[in-house]
N, C-alpha and C positions, 0 to 999 in steps of 0.2 A: 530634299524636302518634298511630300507630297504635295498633289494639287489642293487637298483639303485641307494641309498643314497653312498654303499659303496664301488659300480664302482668309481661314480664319487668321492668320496673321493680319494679313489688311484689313478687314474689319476691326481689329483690336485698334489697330493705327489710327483708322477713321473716326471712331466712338475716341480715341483721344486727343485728336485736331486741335487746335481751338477754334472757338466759336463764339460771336457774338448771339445775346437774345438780342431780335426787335421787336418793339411792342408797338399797334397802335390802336388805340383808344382812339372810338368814336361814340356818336351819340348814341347808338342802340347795339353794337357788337364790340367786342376787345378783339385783336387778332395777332396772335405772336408767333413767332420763331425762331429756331435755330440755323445761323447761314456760319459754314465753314471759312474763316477766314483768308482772302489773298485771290477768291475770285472777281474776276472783272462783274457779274451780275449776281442779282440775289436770287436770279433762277437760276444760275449754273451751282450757287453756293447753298441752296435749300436742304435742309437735311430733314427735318419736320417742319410743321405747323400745327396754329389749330385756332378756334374762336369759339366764343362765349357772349352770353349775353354781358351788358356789363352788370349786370344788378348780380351779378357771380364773382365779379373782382375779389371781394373781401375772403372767396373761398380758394383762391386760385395757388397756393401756394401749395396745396400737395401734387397739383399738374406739375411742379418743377424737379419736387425731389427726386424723380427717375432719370434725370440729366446725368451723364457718369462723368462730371467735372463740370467747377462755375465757369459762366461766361466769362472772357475775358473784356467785353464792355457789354453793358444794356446801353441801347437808346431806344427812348420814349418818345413818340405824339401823343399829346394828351388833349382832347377838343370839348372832354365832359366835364373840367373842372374841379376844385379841389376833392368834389365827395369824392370821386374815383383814384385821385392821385396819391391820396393818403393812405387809404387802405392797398393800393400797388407798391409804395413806398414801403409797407411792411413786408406783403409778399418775398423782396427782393434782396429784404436783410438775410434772409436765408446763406448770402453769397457775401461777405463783407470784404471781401478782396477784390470783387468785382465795380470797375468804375461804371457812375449811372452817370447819360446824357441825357439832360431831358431835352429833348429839339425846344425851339425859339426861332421864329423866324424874324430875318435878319434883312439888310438893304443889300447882301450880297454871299452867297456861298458856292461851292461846287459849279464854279461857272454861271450860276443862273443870277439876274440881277429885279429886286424887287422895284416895281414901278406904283406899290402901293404909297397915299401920303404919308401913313406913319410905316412902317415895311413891318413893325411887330402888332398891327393888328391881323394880320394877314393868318387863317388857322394856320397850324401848320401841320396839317393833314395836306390841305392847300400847298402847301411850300414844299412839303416831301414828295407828290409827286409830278408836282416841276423838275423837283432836282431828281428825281426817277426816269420823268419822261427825256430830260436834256442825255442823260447817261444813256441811255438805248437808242436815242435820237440827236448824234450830235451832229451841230451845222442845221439845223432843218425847222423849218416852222412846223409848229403842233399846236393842234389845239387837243388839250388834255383837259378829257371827261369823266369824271369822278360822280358813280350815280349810289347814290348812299340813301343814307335820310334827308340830305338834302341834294342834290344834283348839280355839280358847281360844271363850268364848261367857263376853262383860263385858255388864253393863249398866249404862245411862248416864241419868242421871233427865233432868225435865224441866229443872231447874235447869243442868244442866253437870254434876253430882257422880255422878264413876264410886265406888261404894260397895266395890265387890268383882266377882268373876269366877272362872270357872271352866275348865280345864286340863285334857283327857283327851288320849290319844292319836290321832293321826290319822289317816285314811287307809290312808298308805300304812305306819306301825309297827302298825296293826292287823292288816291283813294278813301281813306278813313275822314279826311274834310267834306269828302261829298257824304258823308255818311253822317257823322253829326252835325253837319249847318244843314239838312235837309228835314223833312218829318216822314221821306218814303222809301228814298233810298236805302236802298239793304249794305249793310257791312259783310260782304259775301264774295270768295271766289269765283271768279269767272274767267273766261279766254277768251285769247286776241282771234278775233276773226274779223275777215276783210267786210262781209254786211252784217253787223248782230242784230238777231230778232229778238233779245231777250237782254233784260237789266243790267243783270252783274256782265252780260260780254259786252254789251256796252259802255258799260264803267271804264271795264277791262284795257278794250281798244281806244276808248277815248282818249283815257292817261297817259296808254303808251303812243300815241301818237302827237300826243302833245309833247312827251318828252324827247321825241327822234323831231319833232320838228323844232322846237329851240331850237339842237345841235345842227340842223341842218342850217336855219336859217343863218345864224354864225359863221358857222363853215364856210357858206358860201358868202358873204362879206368877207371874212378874211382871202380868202383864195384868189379875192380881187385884187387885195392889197399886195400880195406876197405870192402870187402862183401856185406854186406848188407846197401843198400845202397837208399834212398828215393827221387826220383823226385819232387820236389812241384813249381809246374808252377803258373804266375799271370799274371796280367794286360792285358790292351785292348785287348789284338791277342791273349792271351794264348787259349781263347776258342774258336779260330778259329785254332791254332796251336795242342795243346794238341788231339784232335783227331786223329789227322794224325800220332802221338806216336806209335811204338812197342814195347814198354817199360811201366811197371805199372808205375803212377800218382797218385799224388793228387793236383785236381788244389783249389786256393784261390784266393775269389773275389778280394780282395785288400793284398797283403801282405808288402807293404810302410807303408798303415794307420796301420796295425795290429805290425808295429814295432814303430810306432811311440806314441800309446796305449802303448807299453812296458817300451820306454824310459821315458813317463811319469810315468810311476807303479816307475821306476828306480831313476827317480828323488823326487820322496816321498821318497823313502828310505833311499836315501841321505842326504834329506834335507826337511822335513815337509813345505809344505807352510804355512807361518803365514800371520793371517791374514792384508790386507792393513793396510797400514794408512788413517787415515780419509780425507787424501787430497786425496785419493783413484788414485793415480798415484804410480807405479813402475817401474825401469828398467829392460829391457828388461835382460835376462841373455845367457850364453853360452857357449856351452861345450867346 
């Protein structure tokens, strides 16, 4: 066989793997993908991605048809509520053979144990990546940094047990707050610079230094408690936030999908999918 007989062999192989979608919906972007089943993370198992606004959900179903085989499971975070969930819920009939998870966070899953008082009000954007950060980081205290729309900063002991966490606003509602509760403030791009002589870099720097210092401040409370002690920062702002850090990091491109690859590793273990029925329809299931 030649060499290009057996490229292209292996790519037909790869394109027919199986593979789970994961999706997760948040308040201002959807972000999905496809991860190859049977690897240890969902950065060795990333085959595509991609993200959308969500006010796009309702159109997202011709993003799928170029898939050359259904998922063999979808699992969902879903943090925007039913408008989003319903119109995703159609998107995905596209595949009726394929089993839907919609995450639920629970008092206990994939090692991580919830220390909230009711453990399912907890988002679970929240929950996925706990159980994201426990899987990259196991045995180790983290505080895991989720800088989105809103900027959540949990910490997660060395045992697995998330105790509690913390909620400010993000980014980008800090900025647009100073923008319509003021009458001068401009709603305007600006940079972070260490003295700004001008509006918007002052905006700019203010917010981002408000946000690296919550995480600091935290940080270093916990690191009291526990020593040694790991920062892992994500989503939209962290790479705009995490630089502004005096504190070592390690930031991760998506750490929702990377828990939400876990939960499905977690639900094989559980409970092996078998294969459809040949009316190739299943119920949706749930934690």
């Amino acid at each position: 066989m030649s060499a290009a007989s057996s490229t292209s062999s292996s790519a037909s192989s790869l394109a027919k793997a199986p593979f789970d979608l994961l999706v997760d919906i948040g308040n201002t972007f959807v972000k999905w993908g496809r991860y190859r089943v049977g690897e240890p993370t969902a950065e060795e198992a990333l085959i595509e991605n991609e993200r959308r606004l969500i006010e796009e959900v309702p159109g997202m179903g011709p993003a799928f048809t170029h898939y050359p085989a259904a998922p063999r499971r979808i699992v969902i975070s879903n943090v925007a509520g039913t408008r989003i969930r319903n119109p995703l819920m159609r998107a995905v009939e596209l595949w009726p053979q394929s089993q839907v998870h919609w995450v639920a966070s629970s008092a206990g899953q994939c090692g991580v144990t919830n220390g909230y008082r009711n453990p399912a009000q907890l988002g679970t954007d929240r929950w996925a990546a706990l159980i994201g950060a426990r899987a990259l980081l196991p045995d180790q205290a983290v505080l895991v940094v989720v800088c989105g729309t809103a900027t959540t900063i949990d910490l997660l002991t060395p045992e697995g047990h998330f105790p509690g966490g913390n909620i400010l606003p993000g980014m980008g509602l800090m900025l647009r707050s100073l923008h319509t509760s003021t009458a001068a403030l401009p709603d305007a791009d600006g940079d972070y610079i260490n003295h700004p002589n001008h509006t918007v870099d002052a905006i700019t720097s203010g917010c981002q230094h408000a946000q690296a210092g919550a995480i600091e401040r935290l940080f270093r409370r916990h690191r009291a408690e526990y020593g040694e002690l790991v920062c892992l920062i994500s989503g939209g702002a962290g790479k705009t936030v995490a630089p502004r850090l005096f504190i070592p990091y390690r930031y991760h491109d998506n750490l929702v999908l990377e828990g939400l690859y876990q939960i499905s590793r977690c639900l094989d273990r559980a409970e092996p999918l078998r294969k459809p029925a040949k009316t190739g329809r299943t119920n949706p299931s749930h934690l």
